[in-house]
C-alpha positions as a printed Julia matrix, in Angstrom:
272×3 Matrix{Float64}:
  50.35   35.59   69.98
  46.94   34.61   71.49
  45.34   32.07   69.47
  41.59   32.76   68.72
  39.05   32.31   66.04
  40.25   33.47   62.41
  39.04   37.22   61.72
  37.25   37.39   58.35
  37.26   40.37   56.4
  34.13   41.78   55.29
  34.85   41.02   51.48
  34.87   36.93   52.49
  30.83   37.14   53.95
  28.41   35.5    52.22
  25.26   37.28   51.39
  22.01   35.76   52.51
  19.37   33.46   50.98
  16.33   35.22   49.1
  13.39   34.49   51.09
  11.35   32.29   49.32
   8.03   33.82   50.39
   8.8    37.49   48.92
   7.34   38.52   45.94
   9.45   37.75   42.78
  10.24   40.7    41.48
  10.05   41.25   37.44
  13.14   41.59   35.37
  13.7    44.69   33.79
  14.69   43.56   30.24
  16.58   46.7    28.51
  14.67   47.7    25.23
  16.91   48.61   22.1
  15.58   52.08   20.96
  16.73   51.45   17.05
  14.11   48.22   16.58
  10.75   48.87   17.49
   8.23   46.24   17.96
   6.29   45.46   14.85
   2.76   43.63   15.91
   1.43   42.14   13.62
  -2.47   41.55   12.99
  -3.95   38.39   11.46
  -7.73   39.99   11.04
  -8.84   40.63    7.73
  -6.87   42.02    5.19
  -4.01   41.89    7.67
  -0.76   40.38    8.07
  -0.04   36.8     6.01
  -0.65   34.11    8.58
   2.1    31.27    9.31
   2.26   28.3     7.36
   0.77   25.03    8.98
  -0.81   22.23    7.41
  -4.39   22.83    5.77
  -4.99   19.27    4.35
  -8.08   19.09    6.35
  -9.58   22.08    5.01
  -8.82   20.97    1.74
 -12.36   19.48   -0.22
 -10.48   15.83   -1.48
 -12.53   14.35   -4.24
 -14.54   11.4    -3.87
 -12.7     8.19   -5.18
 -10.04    9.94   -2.49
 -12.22    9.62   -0.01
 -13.22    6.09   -0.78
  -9.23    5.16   -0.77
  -8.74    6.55    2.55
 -12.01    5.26    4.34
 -12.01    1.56    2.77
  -8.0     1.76    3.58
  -9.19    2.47    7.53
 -11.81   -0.4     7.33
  -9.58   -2.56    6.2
  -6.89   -2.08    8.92
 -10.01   -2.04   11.63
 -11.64   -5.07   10.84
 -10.76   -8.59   10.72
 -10.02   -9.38    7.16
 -10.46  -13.03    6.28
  -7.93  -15.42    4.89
 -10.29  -15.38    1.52
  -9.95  -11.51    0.81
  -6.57  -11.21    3.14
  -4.23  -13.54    0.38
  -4.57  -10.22   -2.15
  -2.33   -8.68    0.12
   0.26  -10.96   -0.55
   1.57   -9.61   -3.85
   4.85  -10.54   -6.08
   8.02   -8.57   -5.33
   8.57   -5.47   -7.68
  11.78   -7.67   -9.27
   9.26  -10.47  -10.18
   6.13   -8.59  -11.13
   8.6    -6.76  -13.78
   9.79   -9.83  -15.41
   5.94  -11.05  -15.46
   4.95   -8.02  -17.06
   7.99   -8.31  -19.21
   6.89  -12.07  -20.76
   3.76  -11.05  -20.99
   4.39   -7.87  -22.98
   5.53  -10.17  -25.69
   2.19  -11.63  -26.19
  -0.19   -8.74  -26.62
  -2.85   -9.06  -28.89
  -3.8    -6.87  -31.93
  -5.04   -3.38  -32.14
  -8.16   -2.46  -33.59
  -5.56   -0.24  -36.1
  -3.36   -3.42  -36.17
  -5.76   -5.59  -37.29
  -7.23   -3.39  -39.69
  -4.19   -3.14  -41.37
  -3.53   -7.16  -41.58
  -6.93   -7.95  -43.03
  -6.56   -5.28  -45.55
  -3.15   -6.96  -46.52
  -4.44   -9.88  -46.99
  -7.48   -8.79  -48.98
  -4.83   -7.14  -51.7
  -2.85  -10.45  -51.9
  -5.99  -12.37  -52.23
  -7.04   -9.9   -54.81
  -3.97   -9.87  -56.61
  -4.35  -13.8   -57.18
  -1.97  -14.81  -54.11
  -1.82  -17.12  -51.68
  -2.94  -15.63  -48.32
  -0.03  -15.73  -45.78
  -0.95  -15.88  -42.17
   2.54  -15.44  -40.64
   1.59  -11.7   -39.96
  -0.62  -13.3   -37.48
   1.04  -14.04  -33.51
   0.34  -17.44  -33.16
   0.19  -17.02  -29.33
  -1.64  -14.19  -27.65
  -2.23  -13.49  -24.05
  -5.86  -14.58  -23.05
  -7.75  -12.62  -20.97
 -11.85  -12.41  -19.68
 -13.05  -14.19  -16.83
 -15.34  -16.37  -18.16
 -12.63  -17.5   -20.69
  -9.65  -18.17  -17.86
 -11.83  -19.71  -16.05
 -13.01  -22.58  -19.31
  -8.79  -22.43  -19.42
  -8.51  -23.13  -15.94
 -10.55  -26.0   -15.48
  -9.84  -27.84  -18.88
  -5.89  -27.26  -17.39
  -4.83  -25.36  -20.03
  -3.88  -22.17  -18.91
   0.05  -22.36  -18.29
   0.28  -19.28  -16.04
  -2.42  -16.69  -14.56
  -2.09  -13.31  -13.09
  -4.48  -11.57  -11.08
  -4.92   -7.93  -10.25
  -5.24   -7.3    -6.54
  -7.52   -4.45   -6.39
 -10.39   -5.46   -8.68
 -13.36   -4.14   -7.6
 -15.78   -5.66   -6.22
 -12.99   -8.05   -4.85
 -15.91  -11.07   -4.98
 -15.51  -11.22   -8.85
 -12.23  -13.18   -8.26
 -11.75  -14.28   -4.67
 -12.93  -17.98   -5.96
  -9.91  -17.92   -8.57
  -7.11  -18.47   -6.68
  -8.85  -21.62   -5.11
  -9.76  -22.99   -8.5
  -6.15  -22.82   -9.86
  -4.99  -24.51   -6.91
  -7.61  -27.36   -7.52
  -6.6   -27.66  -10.86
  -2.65  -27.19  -10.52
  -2.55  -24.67  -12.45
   0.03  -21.88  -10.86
  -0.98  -18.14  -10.7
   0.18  -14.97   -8.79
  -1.37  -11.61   -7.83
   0.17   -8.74   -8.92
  -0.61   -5.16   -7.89
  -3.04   -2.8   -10.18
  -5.46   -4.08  -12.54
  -4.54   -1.13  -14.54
  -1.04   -2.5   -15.51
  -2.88   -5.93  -16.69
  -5.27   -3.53  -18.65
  -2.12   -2.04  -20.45
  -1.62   -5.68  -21.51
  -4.17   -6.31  -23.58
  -5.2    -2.64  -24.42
  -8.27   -1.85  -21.84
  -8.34    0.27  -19.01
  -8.57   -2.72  -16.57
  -8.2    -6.26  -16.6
  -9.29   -8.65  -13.52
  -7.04  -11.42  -14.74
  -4.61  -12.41  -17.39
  -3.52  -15.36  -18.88
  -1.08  -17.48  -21.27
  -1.68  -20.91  -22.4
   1.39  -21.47  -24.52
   4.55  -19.37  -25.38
   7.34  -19.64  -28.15
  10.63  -21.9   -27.46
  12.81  -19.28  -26.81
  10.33  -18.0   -23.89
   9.68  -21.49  -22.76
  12.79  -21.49  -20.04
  11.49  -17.94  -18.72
   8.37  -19.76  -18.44
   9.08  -22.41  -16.5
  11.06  -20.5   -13.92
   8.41  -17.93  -13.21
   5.92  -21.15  -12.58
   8.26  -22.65  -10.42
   8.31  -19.51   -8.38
   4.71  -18.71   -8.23
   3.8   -22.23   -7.21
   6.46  -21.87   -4.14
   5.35  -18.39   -3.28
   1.1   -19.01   -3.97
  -0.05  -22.18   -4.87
   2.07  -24.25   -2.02
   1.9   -21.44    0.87
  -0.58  -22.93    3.5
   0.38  -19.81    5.37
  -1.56  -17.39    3.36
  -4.57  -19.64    2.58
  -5.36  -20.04    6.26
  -4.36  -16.61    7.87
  -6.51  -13.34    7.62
  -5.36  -10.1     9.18
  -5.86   -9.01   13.12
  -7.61   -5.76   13.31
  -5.4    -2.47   14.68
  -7.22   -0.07   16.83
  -7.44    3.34   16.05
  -5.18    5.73   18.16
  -8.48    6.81   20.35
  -9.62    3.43   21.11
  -6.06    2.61   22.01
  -6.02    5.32   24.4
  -9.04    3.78   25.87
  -8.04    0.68   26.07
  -4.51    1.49   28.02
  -6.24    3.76   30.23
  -8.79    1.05   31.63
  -5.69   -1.75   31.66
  -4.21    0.7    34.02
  -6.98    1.49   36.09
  -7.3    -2.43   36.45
  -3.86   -3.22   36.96
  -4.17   -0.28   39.89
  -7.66   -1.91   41.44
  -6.03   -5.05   41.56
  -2.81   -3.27   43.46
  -5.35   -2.17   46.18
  -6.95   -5.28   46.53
  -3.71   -6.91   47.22
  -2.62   -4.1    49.55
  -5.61   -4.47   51.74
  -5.21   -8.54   52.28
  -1.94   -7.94   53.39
């Protein structure tokens, strides 16, 4: 048998490369007869268009608008330590048990004491002695000008202030007075919720000067805590907030650090 080269059959060849150069041609894609193509028209009075996201077409109202813009400012600018310590607010656990003590000291109602002077007119009338036990002894105190005369004659026990109050300079010196004076405080989030307190809309800043003996333990722990978490934290006193760029300026930023970062590649290219 003479040995030679292996015969292959012509099922075993292997077609040929396309040729990259020739024009590609177009599939034919095979059309289903039953489903016809439906176009649809988004002109008006036409099809429904898709659903994406219209919030900026949508007119927000004002008070919005001031949220959103003062909320950008904020994070833009560099906040000092003086207006930057409101950020530091109580822990939702704590502000509720604040709220809580506090709850049991509001003062009376207009309807409330309406009700207790007319009480005591008929007992006066009817030849009585005049009872004042109807009367809470202790009362939460609240109006600047009166926490601060409580403040600085050291006899507030505890103060609360609101962290949004508006304009912010009305209490920005507060915090530094009760430190002065030893007197411990916290800042608690929404000057509406201290406004529930003592039956306004708003309240700027809260106080108690004394409480009843079954409060007094209650008392003293939530002192202890806000003179660990505000009056003694140096931290917050002396730090304001870095400003954040916005995502364009960033942008800007990164693209010039690059182009530096490549000048300074050249540069050491062409010494070598």
């Amino acid at each position: 048998m003479v040995k030679g080269k292996p015969t292959t059959s012509s099922k075993g060849k292997k077609a040929p490369p396309p040729d990259p150069l020739a024009e590609k041609r177009p599939k034919k894609t095979s059309k289903d007869p039953i489903f016809e193509a439906n176009k649809r028209s988004f002109r008006l009075g036409g099809d429904i268009l898709p659903k994406r996201d219209l919030s900026r077409y949508v007119k927000w109202p004002h008070y919005i608008k001031l949220q959103r813009q003062r909320r950008i400012l904020l994070a833009r600018l560099k906040v000092p330590p003086a207006l930057n310590q409101f950020n530091n607010t109580c822990s939702k656990e704590m502000a509720g048990r604040v709220l809580a003590l506090f709850n049991k000291y509001k003062p009376e109602t207009h309807a409330e004491r309406r009700q207790r002077m007319q009480r005591e007119a008929q007992q006066q009338a009817e030849g009585g002695d005049v009872t004042m036990g109807s009367r809470k002894p202790y009362l939460i105190k609240f109006g600047l000008n009166h926490i601060t005369d409580l403040v600085e004659n050291k006899i507030a026990k505890l103060v609360v202030i609101a962290h949004d109050v508006d304009p912010i300079e009305l209490v920005v010196w507060l915090p530094a007075l009760c430190r002065r004076k030893d007197v411990p405080y916290c800042i608690i989030k929404g000057k509406s919720r201290l406004g529930q307190l003592v039956h306004q809309k708003t309240a700027a800043a809260v106080a108690l000067s004394e409480v009843r003996k079954e409060d007094t333990a209650a008392m003293e722990q939530l002192r202890n805590e806000c003179r660990i978490m505000f009056n003694d934290n140096t931290k917050v006193q002396r730090e304001g907030s870095k400003g954040s760029r916005g995502v364009k300026s960033q942008h800007i930023q990164d693209r010039r650090e690059r182009l530096a970062k490549q000048e300074e590649e050249k540069k050491l290219k062409t010494r070598i």
